[in-house]
mmCIF file of the N, C-alpha and C atoms, coordinates in Angstrom:
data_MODEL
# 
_entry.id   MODEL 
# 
loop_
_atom_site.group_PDB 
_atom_site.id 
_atom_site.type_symbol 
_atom_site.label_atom_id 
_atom_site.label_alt_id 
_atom_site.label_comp_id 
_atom_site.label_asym_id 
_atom_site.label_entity_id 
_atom_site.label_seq_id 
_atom_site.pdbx_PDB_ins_code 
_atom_site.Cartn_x 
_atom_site.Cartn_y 
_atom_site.Cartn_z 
_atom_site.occupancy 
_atom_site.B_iso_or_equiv 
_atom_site.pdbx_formal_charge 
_atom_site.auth_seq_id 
_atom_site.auth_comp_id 
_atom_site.auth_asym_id 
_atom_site.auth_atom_id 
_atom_site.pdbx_PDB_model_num 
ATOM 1   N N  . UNK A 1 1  ? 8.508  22.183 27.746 1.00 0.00 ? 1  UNK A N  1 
ATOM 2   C CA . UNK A 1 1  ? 7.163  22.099 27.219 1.00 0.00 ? 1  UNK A CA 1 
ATOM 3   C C  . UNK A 1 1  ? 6.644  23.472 26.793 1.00 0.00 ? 1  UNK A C  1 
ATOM 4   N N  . UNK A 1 2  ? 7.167  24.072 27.356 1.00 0.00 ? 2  UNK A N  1 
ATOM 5   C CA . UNK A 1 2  ? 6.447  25.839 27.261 1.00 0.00 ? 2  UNK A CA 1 
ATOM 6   C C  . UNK A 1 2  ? 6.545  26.427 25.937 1.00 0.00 ? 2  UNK A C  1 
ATOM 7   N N  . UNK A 1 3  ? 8.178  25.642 25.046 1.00 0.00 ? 3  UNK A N  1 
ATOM 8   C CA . UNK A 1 3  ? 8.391  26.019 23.947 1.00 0.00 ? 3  UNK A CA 1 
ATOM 9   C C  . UNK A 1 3  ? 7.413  25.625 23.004 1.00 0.00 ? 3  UNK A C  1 
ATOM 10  N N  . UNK A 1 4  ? 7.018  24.337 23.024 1.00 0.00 ? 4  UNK A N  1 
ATOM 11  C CA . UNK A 1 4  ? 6.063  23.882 22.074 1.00 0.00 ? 4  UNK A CA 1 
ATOM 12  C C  . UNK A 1 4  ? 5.347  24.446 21.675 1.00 0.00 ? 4  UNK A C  1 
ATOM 13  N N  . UNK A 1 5  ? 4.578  25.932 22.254 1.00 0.00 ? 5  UNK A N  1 
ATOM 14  C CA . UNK A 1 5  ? 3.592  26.571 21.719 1.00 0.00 ? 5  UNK A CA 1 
ATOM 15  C C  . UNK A 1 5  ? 4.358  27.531 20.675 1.00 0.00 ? 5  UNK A C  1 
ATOM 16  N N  . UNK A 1 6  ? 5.530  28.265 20.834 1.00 0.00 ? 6  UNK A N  1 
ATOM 17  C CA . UNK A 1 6  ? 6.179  28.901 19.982 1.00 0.00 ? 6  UNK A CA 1 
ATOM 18  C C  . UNK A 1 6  ? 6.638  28.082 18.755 1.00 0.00 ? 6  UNK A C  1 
ATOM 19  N N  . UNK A 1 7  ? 7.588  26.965 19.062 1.00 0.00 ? 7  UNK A N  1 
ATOM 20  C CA . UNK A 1 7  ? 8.276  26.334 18.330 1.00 0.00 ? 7  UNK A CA 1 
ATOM 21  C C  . UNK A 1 7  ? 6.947  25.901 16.874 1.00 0.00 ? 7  UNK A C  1 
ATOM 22  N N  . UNK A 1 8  ? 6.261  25.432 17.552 1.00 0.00 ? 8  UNK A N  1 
ATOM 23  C CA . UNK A 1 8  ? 4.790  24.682 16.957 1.00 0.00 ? 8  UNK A CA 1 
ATOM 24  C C  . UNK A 1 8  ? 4.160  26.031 15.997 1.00 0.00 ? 8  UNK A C  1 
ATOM 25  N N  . UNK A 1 9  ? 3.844  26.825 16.228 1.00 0.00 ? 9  UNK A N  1 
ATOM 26  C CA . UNK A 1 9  ? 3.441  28.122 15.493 1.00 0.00 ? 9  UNK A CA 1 
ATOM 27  C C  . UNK A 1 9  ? 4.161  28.625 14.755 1.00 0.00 ? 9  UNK A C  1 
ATOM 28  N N  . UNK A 1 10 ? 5.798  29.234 15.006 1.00 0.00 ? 10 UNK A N  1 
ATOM 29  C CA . UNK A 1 10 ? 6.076  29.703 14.539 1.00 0.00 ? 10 UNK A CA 1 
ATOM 30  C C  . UNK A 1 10 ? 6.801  28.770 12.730 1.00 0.00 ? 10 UNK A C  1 
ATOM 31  N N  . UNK A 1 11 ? 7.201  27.395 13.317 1.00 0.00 ? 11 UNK A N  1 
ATOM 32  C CA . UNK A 1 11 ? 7.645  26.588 12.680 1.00 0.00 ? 11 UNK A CA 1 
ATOM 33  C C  . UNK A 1 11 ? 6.717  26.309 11.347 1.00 0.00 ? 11 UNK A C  1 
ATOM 34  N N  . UNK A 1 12 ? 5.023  26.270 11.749 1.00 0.00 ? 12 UNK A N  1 
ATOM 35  C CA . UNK A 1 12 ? 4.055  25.934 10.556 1.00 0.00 ? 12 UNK A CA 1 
ATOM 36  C C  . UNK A 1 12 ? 3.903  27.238 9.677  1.00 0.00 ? 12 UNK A C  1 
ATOM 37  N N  . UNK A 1 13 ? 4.418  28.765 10.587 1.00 0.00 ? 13 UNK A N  1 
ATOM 38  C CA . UNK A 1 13 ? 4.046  29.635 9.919  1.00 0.00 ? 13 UNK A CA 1 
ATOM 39  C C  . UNK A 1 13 ? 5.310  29.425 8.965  1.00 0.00 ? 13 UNK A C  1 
ATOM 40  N N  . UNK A 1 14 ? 6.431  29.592 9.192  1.00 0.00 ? 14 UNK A N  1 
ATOM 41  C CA . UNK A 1 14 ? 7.944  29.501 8.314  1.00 0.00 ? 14 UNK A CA 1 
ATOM 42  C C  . UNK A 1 14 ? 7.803  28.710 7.173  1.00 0.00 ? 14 UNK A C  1 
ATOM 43  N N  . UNK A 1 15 ? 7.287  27.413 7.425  1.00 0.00 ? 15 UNK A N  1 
ATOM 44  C CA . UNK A 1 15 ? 7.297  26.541 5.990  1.00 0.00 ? 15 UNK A CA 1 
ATOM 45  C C  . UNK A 1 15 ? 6.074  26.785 5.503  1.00 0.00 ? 15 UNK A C  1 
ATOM 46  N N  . UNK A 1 16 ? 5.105  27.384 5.662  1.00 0.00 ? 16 UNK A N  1 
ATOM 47  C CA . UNK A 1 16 ? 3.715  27.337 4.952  1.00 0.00 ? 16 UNK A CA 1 
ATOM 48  C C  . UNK A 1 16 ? 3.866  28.645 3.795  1.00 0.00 ? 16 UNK A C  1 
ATOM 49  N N  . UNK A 1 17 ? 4.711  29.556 4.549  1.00 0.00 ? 17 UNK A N  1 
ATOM 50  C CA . UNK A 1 17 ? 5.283  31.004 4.145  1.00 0.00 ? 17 UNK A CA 1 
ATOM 51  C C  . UNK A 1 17 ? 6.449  30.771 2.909  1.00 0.00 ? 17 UNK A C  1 
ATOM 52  N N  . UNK A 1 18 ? 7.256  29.532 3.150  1.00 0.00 ? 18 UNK A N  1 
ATOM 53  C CA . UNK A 1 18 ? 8.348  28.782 2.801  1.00 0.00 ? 18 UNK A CA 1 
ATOM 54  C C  . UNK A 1 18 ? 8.355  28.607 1.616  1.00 0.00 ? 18 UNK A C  1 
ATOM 55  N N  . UNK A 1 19 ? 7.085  27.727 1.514  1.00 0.00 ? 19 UNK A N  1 
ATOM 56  C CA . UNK A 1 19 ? 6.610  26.313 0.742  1.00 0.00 ? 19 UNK A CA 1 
ATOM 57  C C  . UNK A 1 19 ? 5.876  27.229 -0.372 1.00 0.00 ? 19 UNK A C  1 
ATOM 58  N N  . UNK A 1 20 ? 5.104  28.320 0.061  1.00 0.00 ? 20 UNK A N  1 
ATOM 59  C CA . UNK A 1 20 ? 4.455  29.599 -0.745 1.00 0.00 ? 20 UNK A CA 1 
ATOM 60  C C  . UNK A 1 20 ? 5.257  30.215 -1.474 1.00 0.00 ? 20 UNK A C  1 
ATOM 61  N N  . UNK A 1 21 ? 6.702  30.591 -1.255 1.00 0.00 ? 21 UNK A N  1 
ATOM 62  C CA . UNK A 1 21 ? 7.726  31.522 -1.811 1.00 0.00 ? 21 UNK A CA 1 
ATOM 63  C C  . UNK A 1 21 ? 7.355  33.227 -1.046 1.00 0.00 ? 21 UNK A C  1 
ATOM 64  N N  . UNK A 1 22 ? 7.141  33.400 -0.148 1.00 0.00 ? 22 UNK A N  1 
ATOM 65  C CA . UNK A 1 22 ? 6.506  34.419 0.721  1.00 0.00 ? 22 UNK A CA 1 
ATOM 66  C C  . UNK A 1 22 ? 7.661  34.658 1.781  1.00 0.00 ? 22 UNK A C  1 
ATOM 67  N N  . UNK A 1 23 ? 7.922  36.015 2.035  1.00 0.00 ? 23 UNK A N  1 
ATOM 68  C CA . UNK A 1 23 ? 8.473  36.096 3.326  1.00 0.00 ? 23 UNK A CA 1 
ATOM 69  C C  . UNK A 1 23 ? 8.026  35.938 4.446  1.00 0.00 ? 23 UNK A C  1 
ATOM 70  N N  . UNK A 1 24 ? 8.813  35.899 5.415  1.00 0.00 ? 24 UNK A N  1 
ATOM 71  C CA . UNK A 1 24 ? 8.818  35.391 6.678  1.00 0.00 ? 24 UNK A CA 1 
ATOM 72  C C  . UNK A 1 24 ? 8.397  36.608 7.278  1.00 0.00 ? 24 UNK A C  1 
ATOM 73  N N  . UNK A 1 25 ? 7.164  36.825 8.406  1.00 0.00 ? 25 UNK A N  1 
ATOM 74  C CA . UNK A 1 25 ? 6.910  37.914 8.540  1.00 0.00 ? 25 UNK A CA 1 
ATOM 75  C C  . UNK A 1 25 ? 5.960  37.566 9.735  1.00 0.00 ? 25 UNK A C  1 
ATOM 76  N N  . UNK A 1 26 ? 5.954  38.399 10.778 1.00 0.00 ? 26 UNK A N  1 
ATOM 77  C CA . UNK A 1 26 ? 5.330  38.540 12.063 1.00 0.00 ? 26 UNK A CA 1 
ATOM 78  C C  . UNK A 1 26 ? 4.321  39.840 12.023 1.00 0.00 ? 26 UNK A C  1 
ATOM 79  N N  . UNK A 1 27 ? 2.874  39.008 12.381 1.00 0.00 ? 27 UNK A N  1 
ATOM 80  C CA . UNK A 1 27 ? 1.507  39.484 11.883 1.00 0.00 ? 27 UNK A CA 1 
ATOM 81  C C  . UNK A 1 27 ? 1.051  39.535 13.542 1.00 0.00 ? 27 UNK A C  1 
ATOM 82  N N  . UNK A 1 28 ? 0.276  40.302 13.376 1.00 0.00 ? 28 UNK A N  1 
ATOM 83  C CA . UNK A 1 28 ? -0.672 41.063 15.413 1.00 0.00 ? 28 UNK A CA 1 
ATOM 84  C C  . UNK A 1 28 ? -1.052 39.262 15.288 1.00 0.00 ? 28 UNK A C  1 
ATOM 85  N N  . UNK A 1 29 ? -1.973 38.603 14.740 1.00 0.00 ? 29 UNK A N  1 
ATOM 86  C CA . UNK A 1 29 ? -2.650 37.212 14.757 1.00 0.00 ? 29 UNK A CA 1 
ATOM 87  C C  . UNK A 1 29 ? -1.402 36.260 15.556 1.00 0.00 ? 29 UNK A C  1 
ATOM 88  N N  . UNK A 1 30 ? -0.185 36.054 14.984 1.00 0.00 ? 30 UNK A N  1 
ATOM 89  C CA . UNK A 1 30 ? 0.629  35.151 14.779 1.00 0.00 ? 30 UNK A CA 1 
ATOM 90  C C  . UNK A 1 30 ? 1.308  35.391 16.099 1.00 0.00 ? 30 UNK A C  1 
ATOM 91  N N  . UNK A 1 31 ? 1.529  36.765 16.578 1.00 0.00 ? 31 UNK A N  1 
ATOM 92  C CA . UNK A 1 31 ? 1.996  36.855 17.790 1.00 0.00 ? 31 UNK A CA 1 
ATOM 93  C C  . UNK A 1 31 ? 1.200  36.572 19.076 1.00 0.00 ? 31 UNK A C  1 
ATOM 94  N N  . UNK A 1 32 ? -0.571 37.130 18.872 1.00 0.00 ? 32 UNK A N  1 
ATOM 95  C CA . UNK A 1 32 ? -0.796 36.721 19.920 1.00 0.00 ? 32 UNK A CA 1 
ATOM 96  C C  . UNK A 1 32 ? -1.414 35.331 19.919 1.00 0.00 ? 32 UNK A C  1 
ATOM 97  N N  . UNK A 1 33 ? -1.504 34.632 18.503 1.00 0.00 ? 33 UNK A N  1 
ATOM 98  C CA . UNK A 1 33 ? -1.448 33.065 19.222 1.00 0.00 ? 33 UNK A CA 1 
ATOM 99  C C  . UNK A 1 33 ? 0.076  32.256 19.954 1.00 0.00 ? 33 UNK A C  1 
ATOM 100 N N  . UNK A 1 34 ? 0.639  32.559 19.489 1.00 0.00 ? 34 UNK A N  1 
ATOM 101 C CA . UNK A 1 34 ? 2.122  32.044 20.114 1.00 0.00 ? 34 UNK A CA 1 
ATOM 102 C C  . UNK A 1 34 ? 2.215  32.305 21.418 1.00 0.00 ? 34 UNK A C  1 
ATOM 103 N N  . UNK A 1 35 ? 1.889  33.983 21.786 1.00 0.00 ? 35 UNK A N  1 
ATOM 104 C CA . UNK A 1 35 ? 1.828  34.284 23.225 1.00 0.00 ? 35 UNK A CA 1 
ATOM 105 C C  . UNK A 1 35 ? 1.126  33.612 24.253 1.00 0.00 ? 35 UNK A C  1 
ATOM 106 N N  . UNK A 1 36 ? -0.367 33.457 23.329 1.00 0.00 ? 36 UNK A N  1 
ATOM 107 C CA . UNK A 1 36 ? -1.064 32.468 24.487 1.00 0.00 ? 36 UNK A CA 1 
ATOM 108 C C  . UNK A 1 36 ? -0.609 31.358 24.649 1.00 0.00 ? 36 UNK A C  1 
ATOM 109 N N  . UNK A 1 37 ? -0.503 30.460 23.012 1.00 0.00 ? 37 UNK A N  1 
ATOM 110 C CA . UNK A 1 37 ? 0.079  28.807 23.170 1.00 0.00 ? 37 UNK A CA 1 
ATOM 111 C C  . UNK A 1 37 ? 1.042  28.847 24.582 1.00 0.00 ? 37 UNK A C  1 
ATOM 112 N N  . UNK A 1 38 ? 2.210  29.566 24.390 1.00 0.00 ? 38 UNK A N  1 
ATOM 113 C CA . UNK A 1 38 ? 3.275  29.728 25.572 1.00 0.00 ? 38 UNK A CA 1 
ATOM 114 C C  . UNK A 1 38 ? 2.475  29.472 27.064 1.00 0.00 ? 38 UNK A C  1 
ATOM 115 N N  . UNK A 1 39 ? 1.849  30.631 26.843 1.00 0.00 ? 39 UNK A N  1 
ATOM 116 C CA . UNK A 1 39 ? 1.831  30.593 28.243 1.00 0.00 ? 39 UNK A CA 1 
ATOM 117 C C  . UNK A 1 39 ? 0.652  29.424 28.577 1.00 0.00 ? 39 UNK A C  1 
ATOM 118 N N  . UNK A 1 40 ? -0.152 28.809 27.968 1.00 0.00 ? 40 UNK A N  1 
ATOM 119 C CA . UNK A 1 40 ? -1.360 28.103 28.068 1.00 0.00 ? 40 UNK A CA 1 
ATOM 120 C C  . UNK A 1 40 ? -0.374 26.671 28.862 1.00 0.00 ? 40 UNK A C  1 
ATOM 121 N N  . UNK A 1 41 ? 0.923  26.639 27.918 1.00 0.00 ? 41 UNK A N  1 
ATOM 122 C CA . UNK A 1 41 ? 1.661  25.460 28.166 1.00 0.00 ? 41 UNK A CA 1 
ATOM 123 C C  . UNK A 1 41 ? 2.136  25.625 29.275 1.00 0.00 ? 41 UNK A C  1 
ATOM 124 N N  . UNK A 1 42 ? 2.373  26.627 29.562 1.00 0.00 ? 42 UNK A N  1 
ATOM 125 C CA . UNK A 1 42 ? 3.031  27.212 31.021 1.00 0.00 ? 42 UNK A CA 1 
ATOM 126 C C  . UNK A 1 42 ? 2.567  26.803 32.110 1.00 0.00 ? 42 UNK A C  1 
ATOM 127 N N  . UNK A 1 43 ? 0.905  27.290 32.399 1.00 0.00 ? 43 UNK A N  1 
ATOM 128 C CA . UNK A 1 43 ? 0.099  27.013 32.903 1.00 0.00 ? 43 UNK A CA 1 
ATOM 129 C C  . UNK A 1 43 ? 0.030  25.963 33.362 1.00 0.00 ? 43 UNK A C  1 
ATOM 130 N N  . UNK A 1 44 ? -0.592 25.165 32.474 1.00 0.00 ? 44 UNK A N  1 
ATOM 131 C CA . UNK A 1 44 ? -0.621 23.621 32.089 1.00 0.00 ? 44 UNK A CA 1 
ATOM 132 C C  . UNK A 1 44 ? 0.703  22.821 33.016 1.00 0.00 ? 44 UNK A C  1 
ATOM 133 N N  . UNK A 1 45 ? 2.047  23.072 32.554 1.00 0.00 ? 45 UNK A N  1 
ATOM 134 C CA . UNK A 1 45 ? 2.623  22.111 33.181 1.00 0.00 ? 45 UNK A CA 1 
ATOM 135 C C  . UNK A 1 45 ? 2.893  22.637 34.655 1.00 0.00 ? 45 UNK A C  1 
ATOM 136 N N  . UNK A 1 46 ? 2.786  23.925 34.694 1.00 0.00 ? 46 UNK A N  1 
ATOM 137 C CA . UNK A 1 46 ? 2.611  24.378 36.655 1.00 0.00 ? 46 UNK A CA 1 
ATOM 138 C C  . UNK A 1 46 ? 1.387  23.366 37.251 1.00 0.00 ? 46 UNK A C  1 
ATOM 139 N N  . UNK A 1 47 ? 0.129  23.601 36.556 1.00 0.00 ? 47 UNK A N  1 
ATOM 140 C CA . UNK A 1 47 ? -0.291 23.049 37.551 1.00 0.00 ? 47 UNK A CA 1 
ATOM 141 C C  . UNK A 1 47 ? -0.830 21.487 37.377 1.00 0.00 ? 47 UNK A C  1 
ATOM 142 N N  . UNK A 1 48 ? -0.526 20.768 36.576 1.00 0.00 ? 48 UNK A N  1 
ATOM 143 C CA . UNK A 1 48 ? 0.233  19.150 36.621 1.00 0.00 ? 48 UNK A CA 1 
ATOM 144 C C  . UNK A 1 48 ? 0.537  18.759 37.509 1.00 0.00 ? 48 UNK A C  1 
ATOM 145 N N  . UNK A 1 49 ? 1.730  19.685 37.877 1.00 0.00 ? 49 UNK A N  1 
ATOM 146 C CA . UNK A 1 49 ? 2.526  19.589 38.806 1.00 0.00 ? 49 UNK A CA 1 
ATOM 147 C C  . UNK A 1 49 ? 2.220  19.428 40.204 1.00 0.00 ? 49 UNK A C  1 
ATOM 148 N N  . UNK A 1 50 ? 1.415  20.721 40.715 1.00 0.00 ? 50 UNK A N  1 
ATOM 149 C CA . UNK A 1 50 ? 0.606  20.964 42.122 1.00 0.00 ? 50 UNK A CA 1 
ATOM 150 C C  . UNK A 1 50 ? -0.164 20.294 42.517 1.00 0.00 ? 50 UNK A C  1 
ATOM 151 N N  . UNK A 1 51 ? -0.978 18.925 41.328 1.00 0.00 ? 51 UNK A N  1 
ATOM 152 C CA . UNK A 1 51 ? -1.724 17.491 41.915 1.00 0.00 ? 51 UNK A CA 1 
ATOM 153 C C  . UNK A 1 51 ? -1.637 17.107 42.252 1.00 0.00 ? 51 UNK A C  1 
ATOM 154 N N  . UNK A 1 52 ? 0.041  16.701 41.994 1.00 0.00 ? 52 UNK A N  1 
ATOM 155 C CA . UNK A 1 52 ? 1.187  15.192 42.101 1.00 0.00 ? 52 UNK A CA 1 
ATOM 156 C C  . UNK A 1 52 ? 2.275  15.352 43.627 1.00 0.00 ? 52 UNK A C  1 
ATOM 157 N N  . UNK A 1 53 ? 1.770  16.325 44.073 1.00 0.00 ? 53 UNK A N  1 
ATOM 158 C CA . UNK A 1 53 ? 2.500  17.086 45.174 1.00 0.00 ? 53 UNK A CA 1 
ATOM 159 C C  . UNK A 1 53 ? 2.818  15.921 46.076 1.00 0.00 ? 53 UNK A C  1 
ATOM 160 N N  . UNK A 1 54 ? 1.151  15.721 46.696 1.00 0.00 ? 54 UNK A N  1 
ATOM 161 C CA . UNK A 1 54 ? 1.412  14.747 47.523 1.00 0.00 ? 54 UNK A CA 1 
ATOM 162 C C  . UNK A 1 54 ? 1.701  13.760 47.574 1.00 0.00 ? 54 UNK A C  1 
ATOM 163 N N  . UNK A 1 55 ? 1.811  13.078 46.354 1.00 0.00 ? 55 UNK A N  1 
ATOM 164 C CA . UNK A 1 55 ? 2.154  11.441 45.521 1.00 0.00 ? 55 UNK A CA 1 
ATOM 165 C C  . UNK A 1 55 ? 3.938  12.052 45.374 1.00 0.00 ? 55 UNK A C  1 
ATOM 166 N N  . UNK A 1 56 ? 4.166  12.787 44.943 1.00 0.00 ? 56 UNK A N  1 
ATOM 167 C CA . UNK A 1 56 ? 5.738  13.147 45.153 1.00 0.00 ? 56 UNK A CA 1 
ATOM 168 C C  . UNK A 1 56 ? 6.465  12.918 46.454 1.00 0.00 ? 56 UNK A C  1 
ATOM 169 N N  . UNK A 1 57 ? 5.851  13.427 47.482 1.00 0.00 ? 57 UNK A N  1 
ATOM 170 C CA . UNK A 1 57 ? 6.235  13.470 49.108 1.00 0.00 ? 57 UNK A CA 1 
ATOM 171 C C  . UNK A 1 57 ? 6.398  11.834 49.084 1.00 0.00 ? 57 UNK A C  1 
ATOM 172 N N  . UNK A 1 58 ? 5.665  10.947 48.891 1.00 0.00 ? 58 UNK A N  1 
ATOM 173 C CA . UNK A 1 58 ? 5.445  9.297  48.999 1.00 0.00 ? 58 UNK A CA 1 
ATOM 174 C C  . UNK A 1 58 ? 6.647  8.415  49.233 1.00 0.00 ? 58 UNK A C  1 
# 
């Protein structure tokens, strides 16, 4: 899941860049949304996880 934030960003930037005739190119913006997406997802499925704890034990 964690990838999705990279995969998802970097993928719309490639074909939008693509589809333009533009190179492929890594911008301060583009990195630190990817960085957060990542880790937001990161986050996210850690603590999912730490709810279900006790329904896991069951």
């Amino acid at each position: 899941m964690q990838n999705a934030g990279i995969l998802q960003t970097v993928g719309l930037l490639y074909t939008t860049r693509a589809s333009l005739g533009l190179p492929f190119g890594w911008s301060p913006p583009i990195v630190f949304i990817t960085t957060f997406l990542a880790l937001f997802y990161l986050v996210i499925s850690i603590v999912k996880d730490i709810i279900d704890v006790e329904g896991d034990m069951k």
